[in-house]
N, C-alpha and C positions, 0 to 999 in steps of 0.2 A: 466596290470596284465594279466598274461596269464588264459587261462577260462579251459586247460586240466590241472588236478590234476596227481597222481598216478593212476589212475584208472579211467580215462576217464572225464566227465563234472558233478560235483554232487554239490548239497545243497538243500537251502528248496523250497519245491516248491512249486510256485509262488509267492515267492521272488526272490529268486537270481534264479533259474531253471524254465523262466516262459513258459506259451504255444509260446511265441515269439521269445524266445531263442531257443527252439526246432523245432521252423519250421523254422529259419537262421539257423541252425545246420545242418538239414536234407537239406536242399539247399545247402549249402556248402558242401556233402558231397557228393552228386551227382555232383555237379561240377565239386569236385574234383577227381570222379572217371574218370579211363582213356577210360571206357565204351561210348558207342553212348549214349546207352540208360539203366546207369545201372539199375539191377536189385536188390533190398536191402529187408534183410527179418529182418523187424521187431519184436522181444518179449518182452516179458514185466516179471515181476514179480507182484503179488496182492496189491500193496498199491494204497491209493484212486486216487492220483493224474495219476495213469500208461495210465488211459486212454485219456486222455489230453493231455499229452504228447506226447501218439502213436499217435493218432489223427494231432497235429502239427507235428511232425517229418514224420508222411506219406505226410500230405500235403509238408512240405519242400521239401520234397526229388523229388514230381510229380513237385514241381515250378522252382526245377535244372532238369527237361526231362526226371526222371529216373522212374520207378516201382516200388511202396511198396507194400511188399507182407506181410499181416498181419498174423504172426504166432499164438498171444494170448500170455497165459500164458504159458512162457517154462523155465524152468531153462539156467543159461547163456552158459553153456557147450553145449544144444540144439542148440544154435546160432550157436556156432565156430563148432561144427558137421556138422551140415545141409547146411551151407553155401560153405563149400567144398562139400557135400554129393551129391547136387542138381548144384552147378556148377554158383550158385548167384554172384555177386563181390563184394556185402557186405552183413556186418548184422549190427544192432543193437539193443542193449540192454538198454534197460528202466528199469533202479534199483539202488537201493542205496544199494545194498549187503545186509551185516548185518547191516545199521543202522536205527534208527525208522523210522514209517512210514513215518512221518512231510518230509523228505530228500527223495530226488530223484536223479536220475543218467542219465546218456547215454554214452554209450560207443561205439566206434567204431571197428569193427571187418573185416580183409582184406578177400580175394578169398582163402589164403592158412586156414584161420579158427584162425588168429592169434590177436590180437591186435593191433592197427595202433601203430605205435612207436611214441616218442618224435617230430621227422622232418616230418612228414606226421599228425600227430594232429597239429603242427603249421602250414602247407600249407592250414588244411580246416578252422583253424583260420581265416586265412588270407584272405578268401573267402569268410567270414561272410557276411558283407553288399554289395556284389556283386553281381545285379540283371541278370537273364537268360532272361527271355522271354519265355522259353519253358516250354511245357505242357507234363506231364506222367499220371501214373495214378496210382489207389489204389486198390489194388483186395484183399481178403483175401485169405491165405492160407491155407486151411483146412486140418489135418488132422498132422499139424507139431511135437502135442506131440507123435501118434502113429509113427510115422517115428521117434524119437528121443529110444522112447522105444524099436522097433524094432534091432534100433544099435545096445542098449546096449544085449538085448536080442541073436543078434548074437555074439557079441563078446564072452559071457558066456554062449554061448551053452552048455558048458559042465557039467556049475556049477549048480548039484543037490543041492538044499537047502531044499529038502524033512525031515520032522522029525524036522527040525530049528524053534522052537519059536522068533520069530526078533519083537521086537520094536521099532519104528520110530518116531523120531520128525520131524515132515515136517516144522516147525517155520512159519504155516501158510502163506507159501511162494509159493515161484516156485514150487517147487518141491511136492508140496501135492495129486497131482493127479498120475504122472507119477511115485515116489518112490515107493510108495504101491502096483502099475503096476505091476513093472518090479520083485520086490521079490514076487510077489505072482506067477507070470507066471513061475520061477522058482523054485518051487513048497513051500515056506517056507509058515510058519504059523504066519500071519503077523497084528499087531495091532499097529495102525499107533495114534499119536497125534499131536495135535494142524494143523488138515487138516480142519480147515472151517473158513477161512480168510474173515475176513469184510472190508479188505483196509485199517484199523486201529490195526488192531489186529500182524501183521507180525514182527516175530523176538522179540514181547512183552512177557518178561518173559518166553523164550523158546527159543529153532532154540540150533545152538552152540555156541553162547557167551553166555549162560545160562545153559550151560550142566547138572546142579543138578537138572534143572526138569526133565529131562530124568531120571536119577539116582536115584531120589526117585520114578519113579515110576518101575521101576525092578521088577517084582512079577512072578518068574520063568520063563524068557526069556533067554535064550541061549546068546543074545546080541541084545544092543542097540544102533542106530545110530542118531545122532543129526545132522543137515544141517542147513545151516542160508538161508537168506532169499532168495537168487538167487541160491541158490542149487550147490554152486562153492567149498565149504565146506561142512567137518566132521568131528567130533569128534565120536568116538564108548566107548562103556561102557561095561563089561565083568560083568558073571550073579554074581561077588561079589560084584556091582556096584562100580569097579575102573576104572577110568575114562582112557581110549587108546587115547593119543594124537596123532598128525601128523608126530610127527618122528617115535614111535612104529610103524604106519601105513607104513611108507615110510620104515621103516627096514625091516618088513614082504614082501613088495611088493619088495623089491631091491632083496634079497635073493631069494624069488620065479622067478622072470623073470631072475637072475644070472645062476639058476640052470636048468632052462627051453630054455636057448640063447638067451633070449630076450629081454635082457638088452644091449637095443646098446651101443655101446661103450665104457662097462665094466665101468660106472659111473653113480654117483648120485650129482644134485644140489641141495645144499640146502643153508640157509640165515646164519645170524650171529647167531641167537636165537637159533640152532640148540642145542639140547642138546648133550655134551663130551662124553654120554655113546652109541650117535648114531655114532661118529664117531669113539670112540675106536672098537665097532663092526663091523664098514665095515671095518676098520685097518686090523684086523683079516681075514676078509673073502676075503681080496683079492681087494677089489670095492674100486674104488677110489672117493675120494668127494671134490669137488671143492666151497666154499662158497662163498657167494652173499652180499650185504647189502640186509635188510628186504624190502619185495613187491613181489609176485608174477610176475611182467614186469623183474624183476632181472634174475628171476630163469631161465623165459622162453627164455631171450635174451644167460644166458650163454648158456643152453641146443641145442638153436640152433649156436650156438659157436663151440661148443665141436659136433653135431651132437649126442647128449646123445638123451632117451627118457626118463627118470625118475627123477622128481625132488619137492619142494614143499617145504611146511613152517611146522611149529611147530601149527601153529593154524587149521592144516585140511584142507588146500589149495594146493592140488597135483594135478600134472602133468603130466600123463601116453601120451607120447606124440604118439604112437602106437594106439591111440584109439581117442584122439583129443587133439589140443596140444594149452590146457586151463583146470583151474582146474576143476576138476567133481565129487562134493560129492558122488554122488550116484554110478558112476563109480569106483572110493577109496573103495568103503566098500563092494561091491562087489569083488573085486581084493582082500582084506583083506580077507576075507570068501576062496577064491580061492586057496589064496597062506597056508591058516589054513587046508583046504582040512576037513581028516576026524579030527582035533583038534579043540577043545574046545579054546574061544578065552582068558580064563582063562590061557591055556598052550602056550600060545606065549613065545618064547625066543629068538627072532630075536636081543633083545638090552637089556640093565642093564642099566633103566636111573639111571643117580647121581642126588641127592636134588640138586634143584635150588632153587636158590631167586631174584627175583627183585623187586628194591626200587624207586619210581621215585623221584627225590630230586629235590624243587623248587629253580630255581636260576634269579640271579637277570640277567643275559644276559647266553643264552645255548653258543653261540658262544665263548666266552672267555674260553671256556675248551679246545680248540685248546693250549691255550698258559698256562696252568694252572699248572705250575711246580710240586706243591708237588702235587697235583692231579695223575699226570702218574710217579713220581717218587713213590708213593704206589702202584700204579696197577703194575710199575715195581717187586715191593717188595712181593709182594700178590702172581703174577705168578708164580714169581719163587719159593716159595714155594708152589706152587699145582703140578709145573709142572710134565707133565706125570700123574696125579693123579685128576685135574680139572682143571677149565679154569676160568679169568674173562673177564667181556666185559662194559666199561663203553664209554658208547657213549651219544650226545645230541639229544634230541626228533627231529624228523623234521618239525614239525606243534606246539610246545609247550616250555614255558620257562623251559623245565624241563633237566635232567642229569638223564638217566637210567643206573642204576649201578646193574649188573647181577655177579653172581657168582653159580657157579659149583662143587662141592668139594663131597666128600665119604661119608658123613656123614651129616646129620641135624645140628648138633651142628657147625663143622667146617665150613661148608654154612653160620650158623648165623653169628658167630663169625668174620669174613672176612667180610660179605656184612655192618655189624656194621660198623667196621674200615675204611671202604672204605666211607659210607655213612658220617662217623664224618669228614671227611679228604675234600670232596666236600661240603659238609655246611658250613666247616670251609673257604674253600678259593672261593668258587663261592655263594653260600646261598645266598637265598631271603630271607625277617622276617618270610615264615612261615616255619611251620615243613614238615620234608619231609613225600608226598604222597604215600599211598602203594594202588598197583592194584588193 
């Protein structure tokens, strides 16, 4: 069984993520760098186990000959920044993202700031029980959140945010020291939540899989930004408290860098999940979009495909590959603010989403919906009457016995009414005994 997921090595840790697996990790990774002696900058996110982990992952990496340069706590975009910025040949990241604290992560990040891919996670695989003999060592490196700040700070040299009430959910993460930073340095008036992490406390009832704590707490701020727990994500809230998803964002930023030149290669990535009213409006304005299956490694892999730099998910995982080419909440909601200028995030009109809905329906094998007749003979049926007007998307979970059945349509009612039919039509011919789950 392979040990890289979607997003690098994660589970609970010390169980399956122990301090043993993390210094074979960090060993293997040095190994496998093409370096004498490389050089690897370590961060972390706030949960209990992060220093444990840094701790064997710095020692791994010194027992494969290389450096670990201990950054602390920095958001994951600080990684894939700093590791091109300073000229390192790797990083890595200690974090389960958004999930509770109990889970842990590590992920691998190359010299260009990217991701190791599929064939390069199975080389340090492969490296795992593979002893060196060689000695490196562990230094800390100080100073790595003000160097991540500074970046962003130059990039948005220009954005005055003077006069802007902002409130922020840090999700007592990564991000709780540097987010507050960098909008304050840019002159907004900034009151920042859930920034005092106990190593237990991170992404708990907060961050953005929880975006309504943000939203009830609204009390005359201009706008709200919510991050999860590695600061790779955002969701923003408008002072009506309605919630700005990740395609709103990605339509704001596509049009602003479209109308500025700096949208390479006149395109946008984005996944299946995208909503039909993001791509009726790039239709419109010219910009082409090319779609992914769901993950973040999809997006990044077409966009360096296409030589694009804009891409990203519906959950607040974007792309700005001009600035680092990994997603960066803090960098998204800035570039949102940028591309709003002097508007109110109320008066956004970048996209017109359509009511969506999805259903997860338990089934007794997901696999058998490849071959599930009256299952795509309805989505056949379904499409063609939304066609030009909405979309559906019925695919199988990748981790779950489930059939996620999405639909798209002009209206609340006609959304219900379809994602029904659709949902009766898969219980009918794949169904587990229970009822189907809603998100």
């Amino acid at each position: 069984m392979a040990l890289f997921g979607t997003d690098g090595v994660r589970g609970v840790a010390g169980e399956f993520l122990t301090a043993d697996l993390a210094l074979n990790l960090g060993r293997a990774a040095a190994t496998w760098s093409p370096a004498e002696a490389p050089q690897v900058l370590i961060v972390r996110d706030t949960r209990e186990s992060g220093e444990m982990l840094e701790t064997a992952l710095a020692a791994g990496i010194a027992a494969g000959g290389g450096h670990a340069l201990l950054g602390g706590v920095l958001p994951t975009p600080g990684a894939a920044l700093l590791v091109r910025r300073f000229g390192f040949d790797l990083a890595a990241v200690v974090s389960a993202s958004h999930n509770p604290y109990q889970d842990n992560g590590i992920k691998f990040f190359g010299p260009e700031g990217t991701k190791l891919d599929d064939e390069q996670e199975a080389e340090v695989e492969r490296l795992l029980d593979r002893p060196t003999g060689s000695i490196g060592r562990v230094r800390q490196l100080h100073g790595a959140g003000g160097d991540y700040v500074r970046e962003l700070e130059l990039r948005f040299r220009d954005l005055d945010l003077s006069g802007r009430r902002i409130l922020l959910d840090c999700a007592n993460g990564a991000a709780f020291r540097v987010a507050p930073e960098i909008f304050r340095r840019l002159g907004a008036d900034v009151d920042a939540l859930a920034v005092k992490p106990d190593g237990r406390n991170i992404n708990l009832g907060c961050g953005s899989t929880r975006v309504e704590w943000l939203v009830e707490r609204m009390n005359g701020h201009d706008a709200g930004f919510a991050f999860d727990g590695d600061g790779d994500r955002v969701l923003a809230v408008d002072r009506t408290r309605t919630v700005v998803d990740g395609d709103e964002l990605m339509a704001l930023a596509a049009l602003h860098l479209r109308d500025r030149g700096r949208l390479a290669g006149g395109g946008v990535a984005v996944t299946v999940m995208t909503n039909y009213g993001f791509h009726r409006a790039m239709d419109a304005a010219g910009i082409e979009v090319s779609t992914t299956p769901v993950g973040d490694r999809h997006v990044l892999a077409e966009l360096l495909r296409r030589g694009w730099s804009l891409g990203g998910e519906q959950s607040g995982h974007i792309i700005d590959m001009s600035f680092v080419p990994a997603g960066d909440g803090i960098a998204t909601a800035l570039l949102a603010l940028e591309a709003l200028g002097d508007r109110d995030l109320v008066e956004r009109d970048a996209m017109e989403r359509l009511p969506q809905r999805l259903v997860n329906v338990p089934v007794a094998d997901r696999a058998a919906l490849e071959g599930a007749g009256e299952v795509w003979t309805a989505v056949e049926r379904e499409s063609e009457r939304l066609d030009g007007r909405g979309r559906v998307l019925v695919r199988p979970s990748g981790t779950e016995p489930l059939v996620r059945v999405m639909v798209e349509a002009p209206d609340e009612r006609e959304c219900e009414e379809v994602t029904a039919r659709l949902v009766e039509v898969v219980e009918a011919e794949l169904g587990s005994r229970f009822s189907h789950a809603r998100p």
